[in-house]
TIKOL-567037 format. One record per residue (C-alpha): residue in three letters; x, y, z. Coordinates in steps of 0.001 Angstrom, whole numbers, plus 500000, padded with zeros to 6 digits. Each point is the difference from the previous one (the first is absolute). Example, Ala and Ser with C-alpha at 12.3 -4.5 7.8 and 13.67 -1.06 7.14 Angstrom:
<recs>
<"ala",<512300,495500,507800>>
<"ser",<501370,503440,499340>>
</recs>
This chain:
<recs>
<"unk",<935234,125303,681896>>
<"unk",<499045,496447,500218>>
<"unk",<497356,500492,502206>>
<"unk",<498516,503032,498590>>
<"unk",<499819,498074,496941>>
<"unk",<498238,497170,501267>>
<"unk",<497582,501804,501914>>
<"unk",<499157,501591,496615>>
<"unk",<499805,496528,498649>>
<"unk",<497197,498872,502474>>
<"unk",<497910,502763,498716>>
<"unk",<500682,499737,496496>>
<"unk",<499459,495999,499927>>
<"unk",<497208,500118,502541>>
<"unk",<497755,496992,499436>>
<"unk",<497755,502463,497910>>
<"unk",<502188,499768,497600>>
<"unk",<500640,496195,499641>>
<"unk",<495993,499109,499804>>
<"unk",<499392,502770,497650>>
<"unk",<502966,498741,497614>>
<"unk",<498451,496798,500104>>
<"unk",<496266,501480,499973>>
<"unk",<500652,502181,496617>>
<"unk",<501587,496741,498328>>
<"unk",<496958,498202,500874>>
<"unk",<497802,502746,499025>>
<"unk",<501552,500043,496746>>
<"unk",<500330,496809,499479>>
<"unk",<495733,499175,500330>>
<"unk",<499588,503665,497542>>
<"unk",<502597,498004,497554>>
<"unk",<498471,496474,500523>>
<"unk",<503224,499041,501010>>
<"unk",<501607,501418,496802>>
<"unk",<503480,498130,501522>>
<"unk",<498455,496806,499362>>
<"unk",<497786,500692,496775>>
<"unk",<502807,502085,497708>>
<"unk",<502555,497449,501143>>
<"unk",<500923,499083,496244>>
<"unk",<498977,503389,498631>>
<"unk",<503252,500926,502634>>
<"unk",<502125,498052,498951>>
<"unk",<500060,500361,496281>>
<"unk",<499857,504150,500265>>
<"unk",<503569,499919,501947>>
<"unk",<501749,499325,496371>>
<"unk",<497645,501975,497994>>
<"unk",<500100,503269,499316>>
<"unk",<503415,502242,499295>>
<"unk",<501355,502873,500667>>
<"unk",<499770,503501,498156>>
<"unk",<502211,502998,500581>>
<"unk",<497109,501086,502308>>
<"unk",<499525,497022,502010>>
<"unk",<501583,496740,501233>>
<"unk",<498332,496092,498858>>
<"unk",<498341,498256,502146>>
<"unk",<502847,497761,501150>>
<"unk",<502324,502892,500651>>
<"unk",<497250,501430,502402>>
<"unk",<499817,496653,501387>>
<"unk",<503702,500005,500630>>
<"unk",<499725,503629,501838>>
<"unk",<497564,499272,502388>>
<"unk",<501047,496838,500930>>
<"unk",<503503,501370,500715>>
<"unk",<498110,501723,501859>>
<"unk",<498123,497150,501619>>
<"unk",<503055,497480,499715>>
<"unk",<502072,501387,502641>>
<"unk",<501416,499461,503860>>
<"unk",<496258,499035,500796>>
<"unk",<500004,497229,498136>>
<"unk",<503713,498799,501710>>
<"unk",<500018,501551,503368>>
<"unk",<495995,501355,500168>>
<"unk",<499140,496303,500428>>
<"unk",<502876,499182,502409>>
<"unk",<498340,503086,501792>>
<"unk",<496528,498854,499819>>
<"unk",<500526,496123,501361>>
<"unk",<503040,501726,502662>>
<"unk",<496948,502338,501730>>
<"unk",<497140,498410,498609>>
<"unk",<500604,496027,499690>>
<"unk",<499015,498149,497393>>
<"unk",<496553,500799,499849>>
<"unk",<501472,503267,498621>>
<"unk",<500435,498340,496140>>
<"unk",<496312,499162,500061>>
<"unk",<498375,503947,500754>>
<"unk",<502601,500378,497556>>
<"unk",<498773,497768,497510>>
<"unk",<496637,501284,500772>>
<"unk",<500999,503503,499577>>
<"unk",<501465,499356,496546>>
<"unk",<496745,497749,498982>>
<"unk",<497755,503181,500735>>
<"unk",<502699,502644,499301>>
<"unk",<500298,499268,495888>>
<"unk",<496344,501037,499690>>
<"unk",<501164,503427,502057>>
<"unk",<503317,500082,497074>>
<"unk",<497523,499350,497444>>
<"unk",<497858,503184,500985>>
<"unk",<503330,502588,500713>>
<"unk",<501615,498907,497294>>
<"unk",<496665,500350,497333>>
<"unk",<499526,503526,501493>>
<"unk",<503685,501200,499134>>
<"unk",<499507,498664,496919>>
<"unk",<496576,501634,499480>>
<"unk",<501356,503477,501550>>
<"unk",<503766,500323,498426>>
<"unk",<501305,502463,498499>>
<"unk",<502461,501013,497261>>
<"unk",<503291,501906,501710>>
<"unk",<503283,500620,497771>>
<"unk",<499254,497442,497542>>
<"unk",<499600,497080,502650>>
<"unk",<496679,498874,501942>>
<"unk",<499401,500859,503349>>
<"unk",<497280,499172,502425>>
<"unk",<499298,498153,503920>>
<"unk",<498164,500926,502703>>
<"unk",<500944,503969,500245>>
<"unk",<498384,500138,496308>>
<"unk",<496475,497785,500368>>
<"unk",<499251,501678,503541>>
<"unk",<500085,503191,498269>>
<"unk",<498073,499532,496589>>
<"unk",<497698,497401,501742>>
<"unk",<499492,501447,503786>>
<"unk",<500540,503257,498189>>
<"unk",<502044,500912,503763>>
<"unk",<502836,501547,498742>>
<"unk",<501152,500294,503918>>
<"unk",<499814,496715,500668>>
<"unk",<501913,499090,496876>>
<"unk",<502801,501869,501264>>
<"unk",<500204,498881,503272>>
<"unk",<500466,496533,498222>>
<"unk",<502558,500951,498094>>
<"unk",<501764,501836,502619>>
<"unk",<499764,496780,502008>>
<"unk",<501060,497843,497107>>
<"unk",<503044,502129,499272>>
<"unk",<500848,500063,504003>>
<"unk",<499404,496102,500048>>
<"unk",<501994,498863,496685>>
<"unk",<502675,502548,500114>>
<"unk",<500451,500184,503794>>
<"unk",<498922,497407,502016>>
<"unk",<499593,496200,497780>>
<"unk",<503834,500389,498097>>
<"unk",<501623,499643,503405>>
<"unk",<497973,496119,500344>>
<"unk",<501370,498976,497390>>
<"unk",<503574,501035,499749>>
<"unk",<500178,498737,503862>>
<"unk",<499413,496544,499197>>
<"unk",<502644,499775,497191>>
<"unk",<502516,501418,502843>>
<"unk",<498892,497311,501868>>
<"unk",<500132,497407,497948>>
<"unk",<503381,500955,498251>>
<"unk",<500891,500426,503463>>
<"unk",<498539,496254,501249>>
<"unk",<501767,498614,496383>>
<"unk",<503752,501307,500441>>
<"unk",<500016,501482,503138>>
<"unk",<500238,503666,501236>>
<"unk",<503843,500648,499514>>
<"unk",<501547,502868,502167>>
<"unk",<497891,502431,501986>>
<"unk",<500028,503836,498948>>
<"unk",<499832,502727,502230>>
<"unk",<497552,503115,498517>>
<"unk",<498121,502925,501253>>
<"unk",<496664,498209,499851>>
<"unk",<501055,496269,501604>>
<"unk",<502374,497548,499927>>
<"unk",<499483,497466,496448>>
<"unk",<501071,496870,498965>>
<"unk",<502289,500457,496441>>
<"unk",<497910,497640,498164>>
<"unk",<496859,501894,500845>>
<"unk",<502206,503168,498998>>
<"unk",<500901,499167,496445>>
<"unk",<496678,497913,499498>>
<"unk",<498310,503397,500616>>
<"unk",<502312,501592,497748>>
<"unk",<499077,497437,497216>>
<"unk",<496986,500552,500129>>
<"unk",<500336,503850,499763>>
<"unk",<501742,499825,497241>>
<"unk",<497400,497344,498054>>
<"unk",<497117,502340,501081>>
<"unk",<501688,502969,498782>>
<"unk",<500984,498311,496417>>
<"unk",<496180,498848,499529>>
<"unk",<497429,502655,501202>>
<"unk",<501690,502624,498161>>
<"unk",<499277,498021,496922>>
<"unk",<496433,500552,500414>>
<"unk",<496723,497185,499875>>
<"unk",<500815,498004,496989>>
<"unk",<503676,499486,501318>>
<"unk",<498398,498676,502989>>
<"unk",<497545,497662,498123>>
<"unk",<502630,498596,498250>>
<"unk",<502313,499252,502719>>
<"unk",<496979,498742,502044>>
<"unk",<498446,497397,497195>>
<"unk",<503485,498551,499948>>
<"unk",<500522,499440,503619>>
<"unk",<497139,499726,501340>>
<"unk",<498680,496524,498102>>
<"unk",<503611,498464,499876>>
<"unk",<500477,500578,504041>>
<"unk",<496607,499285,501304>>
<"unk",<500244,496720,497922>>
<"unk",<503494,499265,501436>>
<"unk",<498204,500443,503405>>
<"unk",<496763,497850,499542>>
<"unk",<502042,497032,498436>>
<"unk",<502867,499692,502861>>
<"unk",<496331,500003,502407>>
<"unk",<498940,497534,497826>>
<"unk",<502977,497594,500259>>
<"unk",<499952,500740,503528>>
<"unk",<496463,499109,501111>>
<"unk",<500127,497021,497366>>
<"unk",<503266,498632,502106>>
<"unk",<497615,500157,502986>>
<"unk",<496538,499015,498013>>
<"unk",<498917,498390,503017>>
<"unk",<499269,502481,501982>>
<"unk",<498131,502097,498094>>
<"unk",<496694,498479,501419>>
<"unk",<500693,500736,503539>>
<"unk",<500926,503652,498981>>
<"unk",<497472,500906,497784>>
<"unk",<497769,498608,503350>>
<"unk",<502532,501846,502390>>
<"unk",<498919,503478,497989>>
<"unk",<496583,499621,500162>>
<"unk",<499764,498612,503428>>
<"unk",<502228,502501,501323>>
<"unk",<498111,502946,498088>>
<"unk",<497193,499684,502818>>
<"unk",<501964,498986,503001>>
<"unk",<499737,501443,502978>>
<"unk",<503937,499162,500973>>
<"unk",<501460,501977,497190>>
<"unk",<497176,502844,500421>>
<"unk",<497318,500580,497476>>
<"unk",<500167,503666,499795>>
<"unk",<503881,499572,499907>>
<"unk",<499747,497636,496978>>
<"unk",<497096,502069,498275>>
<"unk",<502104,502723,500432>>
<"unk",<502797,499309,498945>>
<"unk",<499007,498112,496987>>
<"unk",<497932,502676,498620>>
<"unk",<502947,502489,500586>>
<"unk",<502409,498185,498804>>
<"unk",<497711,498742,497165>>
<"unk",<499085,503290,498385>>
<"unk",<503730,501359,501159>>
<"unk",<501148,497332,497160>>
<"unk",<497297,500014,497262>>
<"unk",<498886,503710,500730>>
<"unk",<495977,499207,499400>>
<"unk",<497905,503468,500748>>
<"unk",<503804,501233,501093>>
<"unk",<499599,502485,497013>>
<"unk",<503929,499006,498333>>
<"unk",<498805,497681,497616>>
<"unk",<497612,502720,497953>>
<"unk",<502792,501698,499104>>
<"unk",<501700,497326,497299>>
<"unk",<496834,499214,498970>>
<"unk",<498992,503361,498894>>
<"unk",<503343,500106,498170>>
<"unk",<498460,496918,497776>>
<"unk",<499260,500298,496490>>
<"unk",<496508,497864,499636>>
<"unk",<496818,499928,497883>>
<"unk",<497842,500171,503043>>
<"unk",<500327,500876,503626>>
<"unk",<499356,497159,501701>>
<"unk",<502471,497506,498076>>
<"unk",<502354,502087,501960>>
<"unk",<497875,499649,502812>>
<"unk",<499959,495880,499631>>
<"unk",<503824,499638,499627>>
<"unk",<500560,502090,503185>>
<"unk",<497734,497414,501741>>
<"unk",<502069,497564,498712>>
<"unk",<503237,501142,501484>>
<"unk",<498508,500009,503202>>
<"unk",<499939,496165,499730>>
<"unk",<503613,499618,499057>>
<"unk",<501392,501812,502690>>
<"unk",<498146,498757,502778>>
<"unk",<498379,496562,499209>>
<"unk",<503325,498959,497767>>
<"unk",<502861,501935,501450>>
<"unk",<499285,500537,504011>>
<"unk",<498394,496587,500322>>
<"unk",<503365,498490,498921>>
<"unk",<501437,501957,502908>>
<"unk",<497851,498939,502286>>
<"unk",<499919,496558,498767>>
<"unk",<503538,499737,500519>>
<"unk",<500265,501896,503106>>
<"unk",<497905,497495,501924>>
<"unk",<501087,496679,498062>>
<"unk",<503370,500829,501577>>
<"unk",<498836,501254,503132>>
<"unk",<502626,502985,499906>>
<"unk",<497500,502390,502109>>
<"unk",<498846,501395,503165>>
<"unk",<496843,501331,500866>>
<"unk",<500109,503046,502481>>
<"unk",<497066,500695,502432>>
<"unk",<499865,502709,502241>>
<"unk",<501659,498443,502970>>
<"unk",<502606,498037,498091>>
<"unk",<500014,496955,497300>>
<"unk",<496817,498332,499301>>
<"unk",<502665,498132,498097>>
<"unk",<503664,499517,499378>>
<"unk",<501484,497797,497639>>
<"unk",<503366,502267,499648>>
<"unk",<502030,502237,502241>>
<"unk",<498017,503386,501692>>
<"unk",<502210,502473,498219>>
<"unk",<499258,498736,496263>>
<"unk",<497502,503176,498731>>
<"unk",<496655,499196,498726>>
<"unk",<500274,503431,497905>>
<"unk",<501951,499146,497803>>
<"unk",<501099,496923,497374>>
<"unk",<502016,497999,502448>>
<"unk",<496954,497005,500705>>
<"unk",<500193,499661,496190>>
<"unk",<503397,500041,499296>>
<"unk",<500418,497185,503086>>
<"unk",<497048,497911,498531>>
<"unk",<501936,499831,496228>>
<"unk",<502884,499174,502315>>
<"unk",<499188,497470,501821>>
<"unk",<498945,497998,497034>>
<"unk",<502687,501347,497728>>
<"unk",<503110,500950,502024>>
<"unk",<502338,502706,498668>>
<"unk",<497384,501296,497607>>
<"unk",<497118,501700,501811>>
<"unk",<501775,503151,501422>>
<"unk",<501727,500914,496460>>
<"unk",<496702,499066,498059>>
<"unk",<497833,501781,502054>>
<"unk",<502345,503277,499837>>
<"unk",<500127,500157,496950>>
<"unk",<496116,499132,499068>>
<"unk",<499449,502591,502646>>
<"unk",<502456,502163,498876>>
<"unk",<497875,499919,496018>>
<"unk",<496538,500015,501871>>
<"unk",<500298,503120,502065>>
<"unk",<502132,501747,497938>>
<"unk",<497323,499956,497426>>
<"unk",<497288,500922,502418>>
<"unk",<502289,502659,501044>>
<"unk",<499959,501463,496299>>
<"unk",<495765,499044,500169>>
<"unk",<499621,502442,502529>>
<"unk",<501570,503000,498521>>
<"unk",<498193,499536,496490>>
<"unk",<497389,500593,502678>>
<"unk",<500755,502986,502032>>
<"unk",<501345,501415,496334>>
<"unk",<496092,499391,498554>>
<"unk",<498714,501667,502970>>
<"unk",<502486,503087,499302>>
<"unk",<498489,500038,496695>>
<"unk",<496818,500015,501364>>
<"unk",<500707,503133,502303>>
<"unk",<502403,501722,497220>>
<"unk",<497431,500255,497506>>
<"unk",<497450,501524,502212>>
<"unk",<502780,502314,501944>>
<"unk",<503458,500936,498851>>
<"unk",<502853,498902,502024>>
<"unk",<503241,500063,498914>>
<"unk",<502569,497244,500184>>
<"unk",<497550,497580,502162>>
<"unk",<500952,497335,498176>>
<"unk",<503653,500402,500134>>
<"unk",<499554,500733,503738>>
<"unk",<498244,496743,500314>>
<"unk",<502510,498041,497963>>
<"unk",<502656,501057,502665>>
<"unk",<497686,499421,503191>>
<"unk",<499245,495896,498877>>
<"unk",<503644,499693,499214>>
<"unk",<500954,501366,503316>>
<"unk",<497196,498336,502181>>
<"unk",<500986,496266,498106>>
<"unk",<503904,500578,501225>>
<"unk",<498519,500748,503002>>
<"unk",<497304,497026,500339>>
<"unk",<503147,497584,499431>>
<"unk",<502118,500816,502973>>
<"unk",<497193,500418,502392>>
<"unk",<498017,497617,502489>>
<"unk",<497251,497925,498688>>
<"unk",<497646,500390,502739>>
<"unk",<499500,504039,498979>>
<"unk",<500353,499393,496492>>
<"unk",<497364,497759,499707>>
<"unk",<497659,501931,502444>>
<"unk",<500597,502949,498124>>
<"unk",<498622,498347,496870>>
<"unk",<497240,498566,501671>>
<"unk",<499068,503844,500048>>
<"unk",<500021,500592,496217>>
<"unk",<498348,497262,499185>>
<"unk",<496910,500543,502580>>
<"unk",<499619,503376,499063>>
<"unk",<499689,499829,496215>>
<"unk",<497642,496677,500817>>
<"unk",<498328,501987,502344>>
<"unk",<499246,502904,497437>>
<"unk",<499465,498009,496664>>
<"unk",<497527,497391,502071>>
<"unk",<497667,503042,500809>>
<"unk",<500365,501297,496246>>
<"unk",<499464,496905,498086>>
<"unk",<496686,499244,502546>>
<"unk",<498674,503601,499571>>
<"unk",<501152,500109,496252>>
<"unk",<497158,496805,499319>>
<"unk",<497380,501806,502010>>
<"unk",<499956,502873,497674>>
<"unk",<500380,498607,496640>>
<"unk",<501599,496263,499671>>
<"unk",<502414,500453,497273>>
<"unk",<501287,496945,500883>>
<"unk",<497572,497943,500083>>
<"unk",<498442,501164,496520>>
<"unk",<503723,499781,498633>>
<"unk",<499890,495998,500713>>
<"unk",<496236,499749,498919>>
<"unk",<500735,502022,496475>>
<"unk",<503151,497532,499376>>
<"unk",<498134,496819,500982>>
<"unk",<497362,500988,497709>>
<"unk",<501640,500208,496997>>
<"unk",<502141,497006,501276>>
<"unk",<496554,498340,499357>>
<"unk",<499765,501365,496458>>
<"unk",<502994,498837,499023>>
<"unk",<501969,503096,498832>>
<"unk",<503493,499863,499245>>
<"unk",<500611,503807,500312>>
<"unk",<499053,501379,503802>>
<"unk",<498463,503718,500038>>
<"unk",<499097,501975,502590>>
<"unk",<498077,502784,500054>>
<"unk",<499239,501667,503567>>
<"unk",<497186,502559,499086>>
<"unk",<498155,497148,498866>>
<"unk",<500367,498424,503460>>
<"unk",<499164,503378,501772>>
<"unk",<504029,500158,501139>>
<"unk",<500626,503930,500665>>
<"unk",<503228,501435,499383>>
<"unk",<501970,496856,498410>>
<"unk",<501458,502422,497627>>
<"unk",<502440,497765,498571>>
<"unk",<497948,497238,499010>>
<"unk",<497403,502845,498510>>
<"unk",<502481,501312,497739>>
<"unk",<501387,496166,498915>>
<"unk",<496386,498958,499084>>
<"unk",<499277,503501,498286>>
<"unk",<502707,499213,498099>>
<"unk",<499144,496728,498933>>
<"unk",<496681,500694,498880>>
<"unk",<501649,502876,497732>>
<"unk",<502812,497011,498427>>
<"unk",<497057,497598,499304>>
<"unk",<497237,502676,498056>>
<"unk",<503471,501180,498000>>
<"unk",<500502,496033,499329>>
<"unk",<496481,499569,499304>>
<"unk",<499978,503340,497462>>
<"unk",<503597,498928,498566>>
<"unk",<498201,496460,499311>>
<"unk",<496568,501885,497946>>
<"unk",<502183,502327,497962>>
</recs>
């Protein structure tokens, strides 16, 4: 199985697919004029405006989604992974990858935003819905959703309930081993699984705004909790951070540590953690309730920047202040600072670099932060195989898909727990390069046709420029086909102001 599954991996993340990650980030980012740099402000202050309606989520509660989502094992054991097979030239392609990769969230997110729909009384939209009503390929569509549902139901839970075995596991040991049908399991990875089950089952039933909730909570409190303990930790050792910072960048083109390996790896590990053109983040922001597509659009870029600049640099950072790593080449260490059987897929270099500098606390707080982080990615990733059932339900009736798929993420998270993290993380590696794979090619061929993007961010900057207080956006006006809902909001707002405006003469 293991092999099969990284043979499949070689193909999938060929280096096709790293340049042309990094290619459609650039590409964006010159269309934009570097939008990621020029909004910055503009991003900031949308996160806390906005609220929600009984159609759609705020801003802030999207944000929360899709960085539960993005905030995750990658950002714990993803960077562990990328400096253990890529060295520490890995953080930079990362770095670079997020730089160019919140122009690439800017333009997903704007088109689910511009293409959503209205589904039971809550908004839906992503990738499935824009390459349909903007590609008008209603084939392709499905085969991204199919892909999506495969990926986010099937294959990415598993990731992340594996490293919270692992670290529960690494915290308080693995107790007595269990004999079953399927393996032989540690009892802490046994009842950690069944936790989890029983979280996952409480919360998805409960349907998107339960999820929002639970995730605008958690999300900000942990990922704080996280970047301050990096903080105190790379303060203790302020000295240092010179010689890294030059370590990362030297490293990122050395021939000892491999360029391809640390290109590689840094871009897959970078958009495995922020998901830029992965085609997950669309999905929350679709569910937004904004005055104009691309303020959605802008905050999306935004997160991309918190969870990779912010939250995997203080990994990193204190990954290689304490030197608790290895780097593996193909014909052994390129180098070894710890024993050969410590993993580099999984959270172990990170819970040995907290400590090292603060004994008999990294282990438990990085089990539990991990324990928060990819349980909430966990719930992330069926709000988006459930979209993507929406998607396929309202153009074809199936009966009890959702329920079905309920059952399957439950099952394949108990299941990601107790298993190895070599296949659990290759398997993931799958998902996430086939939905980047598919999205890439849509979002690319998507501009060449009609831009909706691009005249999304032009329309709002212009009347940034005027000075309006009140953002509208009207898509015929812009020559955007098929944005239905959008058509019907600005319909109706022209309608409200001539009854104001008659109310007023009489």
């Amino acid at each position: 199985m293991q092999s099969f599954v990284d043979v499949l991996n070689s193909i999938i993340w060929s280096p096709v697919l790293i340049y042309m990650c990094l290619s459609t980030g650039l590409f964006y980012s010159i269309l934009t004029r570097f939008v990621q740099l020029r909004q910055f402000n503009e991003m900031r202050h949308l996160i806390f405006s906005g609220k929600s309606s009984g159609k759609g989520i705020s801003s802030f509660q999207a944000l929360a989604i899709s960085l539960s989502g993005r905030v995750g094992t990658g950002n714990i054991a993803g960077v562990a992974t990328a400096i253990g097979f890529g060295g520490p030239g890995a953080v930079f392609w990362m770095w670079v990858v997020t730089f160019l990769g919140a122009a690439t969230a800017y333009t997903e997110s704007a088109l689910a935003q511009i293409y959503k729909e209205e589904d039971n009384g809550e908004f839906r939209g992503g990738p499935a819905y824009y390459i349909e009503k903007s590609m008008c390929k209603k084939w392709y569509a499905w085969i991204f959703a199919i892909a999506t549902i495969f990926a986010c139901g099937v294959l990415l839970p598993g990731v992340q309930s594996n490293s919270i075995g692992n670290a529960i596991e690494a915290a308080f040991g693995s107790g007595d081993m269990i004999d079953t049908a399927i393996g032989t399991f540690s009892t802490a990875k046994i009842i950690t699984g069944a936790v989890i089950s029983v979280m996952l089952s409480l919360i998805i039933f409960g349907g998107v705004e339960r999820i929002a909730n639970f995730t605008q909570i958690v999300v900000p409190f942990m990922a704080l909790a996280y970047v301050i303990i990096a903080f105190v930790i790379i303060l203790l050792n302020i000295t240092e951070v010179p010689n890294i910072i030059y370590l990362i960048v030297a490293d990122a083109f050395s021939p000892m540590a491999g360029f391809g390996a640390a290109i590689g790896w840094g871009v897959k590990r970078g958009i495995y953690s922020n998901e830029a053109g992965q085609g997950t983040g669309p999905h929350a922001a679709a569910a937004a309730n904004v005055e104009h597509p691309a303020q959605q659009g802008l905050v999306q870029a935004f997160s991309i920047y918190i969870d990779t600049l912010l939250i995997c640099s203080a990994t990193a950072f204190m990954i290689l202040i304490t030197g608790a790593y290895n780097v593996h080449g193909t014909e052994g260490f390129i180098i070894q600072n710890m024993a050969s059987d410590i993993m580099a897929n999984g959270p172990i270099f990170t819970q040995l670099a907290i400590e090292r500098t603060l004994p008999g606390f990294g282990k438990l707080f990085i089990a539990i932060v991990l324990f928060f982080f990819a349980f909430t990615t966990i719930l992330a990733y069926y709000y988006i195989a459930e979209t993507n059932v929406a998607y396929l339900r309202r153009r074809i009736k199936i009966p009890y898909l959702t329920f079905v798929l309920r059952v399957i993420l439950v099952s394949v998270a108990f299941y990601g727990t107790i298993r190895t993290a070599n296949l659990a993380w290759a398997i993931g590696d799958i998902g996430v390069g086939l939905m980047a794979w598919l999205n890439i090619v849509g979002i690319i061929t998507i501009f060449f046709i009609s831009k909706p993007a691009i005249k999304a961010l032009k329309d709002y900057e212009r009347q940034q420029k005027e000075g309006l207080v009140n953002y509208a956006f009207d898509p015929v006006k812009l020559g955007i086909k098929n944005a239905d809902y959008w058509e019907r909001r600005h319909e109706r707002g022209i309608c409200n102001q001539k009854s104001s405006e008659e109310t007023e003469i009489n």
